[in-house]
N, C-alpha and C positions, 0 to 999 in steps of 0.2 A: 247367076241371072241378073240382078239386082246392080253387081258392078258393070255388066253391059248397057242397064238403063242408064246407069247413070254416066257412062261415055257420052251416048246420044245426048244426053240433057247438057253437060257440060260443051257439047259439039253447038248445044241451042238446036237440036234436032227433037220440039215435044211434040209432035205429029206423030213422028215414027215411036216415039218411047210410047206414048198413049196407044198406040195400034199394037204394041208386045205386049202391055198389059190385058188390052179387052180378050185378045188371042193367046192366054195363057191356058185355057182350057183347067183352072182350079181356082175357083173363088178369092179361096184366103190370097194364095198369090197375086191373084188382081190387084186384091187390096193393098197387099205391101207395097206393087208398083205403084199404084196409084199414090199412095201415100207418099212415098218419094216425087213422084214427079209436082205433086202439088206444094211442096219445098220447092219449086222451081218457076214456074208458073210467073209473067208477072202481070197478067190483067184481071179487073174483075171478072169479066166470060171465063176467060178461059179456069181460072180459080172457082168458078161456080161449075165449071162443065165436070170439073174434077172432081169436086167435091159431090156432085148428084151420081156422078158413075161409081163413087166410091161407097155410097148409102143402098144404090142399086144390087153391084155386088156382096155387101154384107147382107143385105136381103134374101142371098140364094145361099147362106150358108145357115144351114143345119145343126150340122156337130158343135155342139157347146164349146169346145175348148178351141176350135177355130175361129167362134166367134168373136171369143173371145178377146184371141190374139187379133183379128180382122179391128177391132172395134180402140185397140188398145195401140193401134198400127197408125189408125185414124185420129185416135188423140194424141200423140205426139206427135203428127203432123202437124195438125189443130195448131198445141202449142207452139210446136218451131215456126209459125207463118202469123202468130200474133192474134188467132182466134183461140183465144183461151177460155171465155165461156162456154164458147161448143165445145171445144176439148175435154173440158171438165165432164161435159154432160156427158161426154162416148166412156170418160174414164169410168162414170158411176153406171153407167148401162151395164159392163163391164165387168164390175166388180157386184153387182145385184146378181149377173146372170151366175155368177162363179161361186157365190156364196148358195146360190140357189140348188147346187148339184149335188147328188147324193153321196157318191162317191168319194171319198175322203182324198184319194191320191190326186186327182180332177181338183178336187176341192183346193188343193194345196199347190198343185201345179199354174192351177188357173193366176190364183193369187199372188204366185211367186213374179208370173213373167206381166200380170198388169205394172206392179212394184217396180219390175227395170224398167216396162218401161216409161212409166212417173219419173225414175231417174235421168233418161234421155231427155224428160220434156219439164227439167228442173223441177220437178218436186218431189226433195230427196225426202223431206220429212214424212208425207205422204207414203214415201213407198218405205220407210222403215216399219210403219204401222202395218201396210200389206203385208211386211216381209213375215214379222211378227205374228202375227193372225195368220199365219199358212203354218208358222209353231203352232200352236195351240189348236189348229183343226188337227194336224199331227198328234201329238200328246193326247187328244180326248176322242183319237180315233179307233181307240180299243182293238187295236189289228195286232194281227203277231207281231214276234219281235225282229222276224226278217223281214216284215212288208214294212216297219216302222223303220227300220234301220236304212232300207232303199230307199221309202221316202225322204228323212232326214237326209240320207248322201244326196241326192237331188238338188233338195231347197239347199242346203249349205253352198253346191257348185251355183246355182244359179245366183245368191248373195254376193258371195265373191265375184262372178263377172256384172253384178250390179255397183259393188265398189270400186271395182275396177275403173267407172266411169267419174269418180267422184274425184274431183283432186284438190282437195279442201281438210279440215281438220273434222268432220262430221265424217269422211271415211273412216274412221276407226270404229264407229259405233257399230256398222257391217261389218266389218272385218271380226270384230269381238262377236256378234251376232254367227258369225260363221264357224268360226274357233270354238267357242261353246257348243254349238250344235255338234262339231266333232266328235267333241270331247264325250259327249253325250251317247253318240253311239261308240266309242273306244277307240275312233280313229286318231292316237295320239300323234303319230308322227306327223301326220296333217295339219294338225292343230298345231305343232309346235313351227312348223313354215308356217302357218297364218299368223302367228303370235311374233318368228321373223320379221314380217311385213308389218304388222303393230306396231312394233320398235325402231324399224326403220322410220316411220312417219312420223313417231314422237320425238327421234332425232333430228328430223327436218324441219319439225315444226318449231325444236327450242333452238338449234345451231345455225340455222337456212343454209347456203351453199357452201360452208364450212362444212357441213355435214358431206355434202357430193363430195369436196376436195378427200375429205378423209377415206372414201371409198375409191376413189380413184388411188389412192396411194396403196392401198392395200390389193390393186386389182383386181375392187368388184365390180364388175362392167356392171353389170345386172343389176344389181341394187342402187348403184349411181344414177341408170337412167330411170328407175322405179324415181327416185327420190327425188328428182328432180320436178313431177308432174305435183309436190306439196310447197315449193315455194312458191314467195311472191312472183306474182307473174313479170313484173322489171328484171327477177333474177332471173327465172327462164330461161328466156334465148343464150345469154351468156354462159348459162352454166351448162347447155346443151352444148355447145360450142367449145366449151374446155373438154366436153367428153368424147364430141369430135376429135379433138388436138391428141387426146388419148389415144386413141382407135389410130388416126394417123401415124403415131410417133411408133403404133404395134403393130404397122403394118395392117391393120382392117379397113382397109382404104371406104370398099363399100358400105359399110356400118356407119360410117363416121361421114360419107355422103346423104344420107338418110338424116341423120340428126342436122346437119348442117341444113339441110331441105327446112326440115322443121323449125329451126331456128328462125330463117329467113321468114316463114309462114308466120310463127306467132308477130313478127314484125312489119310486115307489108300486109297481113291480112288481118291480122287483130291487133294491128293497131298499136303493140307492145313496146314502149321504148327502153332499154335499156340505158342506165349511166354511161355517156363518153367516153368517160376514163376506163371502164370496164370494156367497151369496145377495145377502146386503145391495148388494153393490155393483150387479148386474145388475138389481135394484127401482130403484133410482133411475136406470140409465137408462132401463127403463122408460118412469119417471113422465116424465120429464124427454120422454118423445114424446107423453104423453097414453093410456099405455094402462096407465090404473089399473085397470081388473080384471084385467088379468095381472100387476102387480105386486101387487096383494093376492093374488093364488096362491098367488105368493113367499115373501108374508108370514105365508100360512097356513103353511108349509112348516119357515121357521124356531123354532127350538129356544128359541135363547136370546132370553129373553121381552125384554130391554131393548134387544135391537137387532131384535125386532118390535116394536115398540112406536116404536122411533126410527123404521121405514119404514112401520108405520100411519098415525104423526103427520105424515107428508109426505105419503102420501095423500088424508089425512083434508084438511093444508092446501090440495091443488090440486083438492078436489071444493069447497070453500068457494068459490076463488078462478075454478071457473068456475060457482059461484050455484048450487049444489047444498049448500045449507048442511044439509040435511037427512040426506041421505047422509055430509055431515061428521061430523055428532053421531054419526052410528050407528055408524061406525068411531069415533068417540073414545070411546064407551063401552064397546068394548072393552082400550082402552089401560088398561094396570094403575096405569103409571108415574105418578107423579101429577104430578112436574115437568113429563113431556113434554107431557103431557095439558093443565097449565096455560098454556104456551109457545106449544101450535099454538091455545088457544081466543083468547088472547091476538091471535095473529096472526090470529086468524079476523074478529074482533071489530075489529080497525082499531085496537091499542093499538101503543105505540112499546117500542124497547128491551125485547125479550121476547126475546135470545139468539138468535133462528131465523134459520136461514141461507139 
């Protein structure tokens, strides 16, 4: 439901997405749409219209642990839109109502899902504390050892998709938070894939994309792209992009169209630039598989004109060389360089001893 809102919204259709939320016929729901659309919103009215329909509907809810989440929907919107005072306030509404409930499992549940979503609306420290204090209503909730054990396996999965969101070196404290909790009820084998994923972050955080290359050599898809979400963000898009090259080179064409997506994203939307010379390197392998329009992507992307220009004129040489000479010229008349430019025509043309490698 929520990815349909958010079609219309990215359509610029919040008329219609505000009329699926009022006509959701369940509160909590309203509020989640509502909270999304008002991530969208860009004038004061309409931002206030949202916000007072969004106070309205948490109003008709009842059940404590709706409210909860209702209330906890609304402060992460709060934050993601730059009202962070009132955010704050909905967080502590929130977290009063949830501490306030009898019931230990409530007690514990409540706490867990305000905690993610404090991590959604950056305050991961915040929700460590939360995560924390939903242990300890557990432990001094005097319940048998089966109602303690279902609780723990709860909170432990809900931690882990709170770390999930983190991609910093403060994800370890959750992840060990989780791993413990396992451990705790007997669930070793779990623990030892959480304590997996530990390890993998500590190697990312002390090798950075040495790390990726060495799981790529070993054919861990899976851990390559886990580890990739703990470098610096400069490394990122490139080392998504090697893992692309990966996928490519094994045949996963679709897989490695996704990461490429992504790659593009952290760059045009967040603003991410990568080293040139790191471009440069991932255009030629690229070319080197035949997929020169996404290596001219690349080339659109780079900065320094003499090393676009050095992976245009490879371009440009391997459209020549599969008889698209046509397409050659039209990337070389973009080349500034006049050397390189003279090198690949050289090369194009069937001439000897023209430097190209």
């Amino acid at each position: 439901m929520l990815d349909i809102v958010k079609e219309r919204l990215e359509e610029g259709d919040v008329e219609g997405a505000l009329k699926f939320a009022l006509d959701a016929g369940n509160p909590l729901i309203t509020v989640e749409i509502l909270s999304l659309i008002l991530k969208y919103v860009r004038n004061v009215e309409d931002y206030n219209l949202v916000l007072a329909c969004i106070n309205d509907a948490i109003n008709g809810i009842t059940d404590p642990i709706d409210r909860v989440k209702a209330l906890s929907a609304a402060a992460e919107a709060l934050y993601s839109t730059g009202a962070e005072t009132t955010g704050w306030h909905y967080f502590e509404e929130a977290v009063h109502l949830a501490e306030g409930m009898e019931l230990f499992k409530w007690r514990a549940d409540a706490l867990a899902h305000i905690a993610g979503m404090m991590i959604l609306a950056g305050l991961v420290d915040d929700a460590y504390h939360y995560y924390t204090r939903a242990v300890e209503v557990i432990e001094r909730s005097g319940e048998p050892y089966s109602a303690v054990v279902s609780m723990f396996s709860a909170l432990a999965d809900a931690i882990m998709e709170g770390a999930d969101h983190i991609h910093d070196r403060r994800a370890l404290k959750f992840y060990s938070l989780a791993r413990d909790i396992h451990l705790i009820i007997n669930k070793r084998l779990t623990a030892s894939m959480v304590n997996e994923k530990i390890r993998t972050i500590e190697d990312v955080l002390k090798e950075g994309s040495v790390a990726v290359t060495k799981f790529l050599e070993i054919g861990d898809i899976d851990k390559a792209v886990f580890a990739v979400r703990y470098l610096q963000d400069e490394e990122k898009p490139v080392a998504l992009m090697n893992v692309a090259y990966w996928l490519f080179l094994h045949g996963q064409e679709r897989l490695a169209r996704v990461l490429l997506k992504d790659a593009y994203d952290m760059m045009f939307l967040q603003d991410i630039r990568p080293k040139d010379i790191a471009l440069e390197g991932v255009a030629y392998r690229l070319i080197k598989l035949g997929l020169l329009d996404d290596a001219l992507n690349i080339a659109g992307i780079i900065k320094d004109e003499e090393i676009s220009d050095r992976v245009l004129g490879r371009i440009a040489l391997m459209y020549a060389r599969r008889g698209d000479k046509l397409k050659a010229e039209e990337i070389l008349d973009v080349i500034k360089n006049e050397s390189v430019k003279s090198k690949i025509l050289k090369a194009i043309w069937g001439e000897r001893n023209v430097g190209h490698e």
